[in-house]
C-alpha positions as a Python dict, from the first residue, in 0.01 Angstrom:
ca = {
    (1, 'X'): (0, 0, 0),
    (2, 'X'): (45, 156, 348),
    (3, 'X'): (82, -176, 504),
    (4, 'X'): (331, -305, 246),
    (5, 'X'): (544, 28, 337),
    (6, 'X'): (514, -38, 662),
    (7, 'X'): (667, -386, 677),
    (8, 'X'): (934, -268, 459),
    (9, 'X'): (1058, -42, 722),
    (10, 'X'): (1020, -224, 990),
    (11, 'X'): (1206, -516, 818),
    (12, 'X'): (1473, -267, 728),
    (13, 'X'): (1495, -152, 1099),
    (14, 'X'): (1522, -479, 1212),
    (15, 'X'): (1806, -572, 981),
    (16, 'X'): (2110, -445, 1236),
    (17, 'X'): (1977, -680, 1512),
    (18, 'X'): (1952, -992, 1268),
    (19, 'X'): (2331, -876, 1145),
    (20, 'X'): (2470, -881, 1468),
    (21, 'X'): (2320, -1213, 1627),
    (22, 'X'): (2328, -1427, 1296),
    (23, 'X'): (2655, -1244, 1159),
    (24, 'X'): (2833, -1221, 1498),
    (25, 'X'): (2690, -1379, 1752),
    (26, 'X'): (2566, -1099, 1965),
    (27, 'X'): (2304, -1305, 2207),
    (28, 'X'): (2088, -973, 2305),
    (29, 'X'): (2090, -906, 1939),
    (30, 'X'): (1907, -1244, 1894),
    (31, 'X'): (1638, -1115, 2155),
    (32, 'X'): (1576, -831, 2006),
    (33, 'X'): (1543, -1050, 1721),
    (34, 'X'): (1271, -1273, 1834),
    (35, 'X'): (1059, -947, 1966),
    (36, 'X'): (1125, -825, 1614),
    (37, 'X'): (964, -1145, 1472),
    (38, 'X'): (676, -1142, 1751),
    (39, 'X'): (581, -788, 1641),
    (40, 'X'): (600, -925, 1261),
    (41, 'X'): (362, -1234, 1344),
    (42, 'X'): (111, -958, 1467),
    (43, 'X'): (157, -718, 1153),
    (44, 'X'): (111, -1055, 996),
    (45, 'X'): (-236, -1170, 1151),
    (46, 'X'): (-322, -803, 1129),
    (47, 'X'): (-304, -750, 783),
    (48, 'X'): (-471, -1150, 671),
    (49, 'X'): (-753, -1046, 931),
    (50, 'X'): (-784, -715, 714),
    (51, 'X'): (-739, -914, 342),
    (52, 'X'): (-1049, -1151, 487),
    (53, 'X'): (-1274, -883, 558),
    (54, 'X'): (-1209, -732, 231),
    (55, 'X'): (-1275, -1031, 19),
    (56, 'X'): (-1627, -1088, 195),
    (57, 'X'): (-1760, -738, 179),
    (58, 'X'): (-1668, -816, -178),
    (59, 'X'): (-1853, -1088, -221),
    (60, 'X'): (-2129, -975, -9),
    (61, 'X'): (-2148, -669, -330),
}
C-alpha cells in the first residue's frame, strides 16, 4: 500500500501545475506538467516491474 500512497501524493502535488496550464494557460505550468508525467511513467514501470516479480516468486512457491 506504500506505493499506492505514494502516487496519491504525488498526483495531488501535481494537481496546481495541471490547474494552471489546462485551466489557464500558464505554458511553464504545462512543463512542469510533462516532467510530472515523466516521473509518473517511471513510478509506473517501477511498480509493474515490482507486481511481475511478485507473481513469479509466487508461482515459483
Amino acid at each position: 500500500m506504500n506505493k499506492l500512497e505514494t502516487l496519491q501524493k504525488f498526483l495531488t502535488a501535481c494537481e496546481t501545475d495541471f490547474v494552471k496550464f489546462f485551466d489557464k494557460g500558464n505554458g511553464a505550468a504545462g512543463t512542469r506538467v510533462r516532467k510530472h508525467m515523466q516521473e509518473l511513467k517511471k513510478m509506473a514501470n517501477d511498480i509493474r516491474t515490482e507486481v511481475q516479480n511478485k507473481k513469479v516468486a509466487n508461482k515459483k512457491s
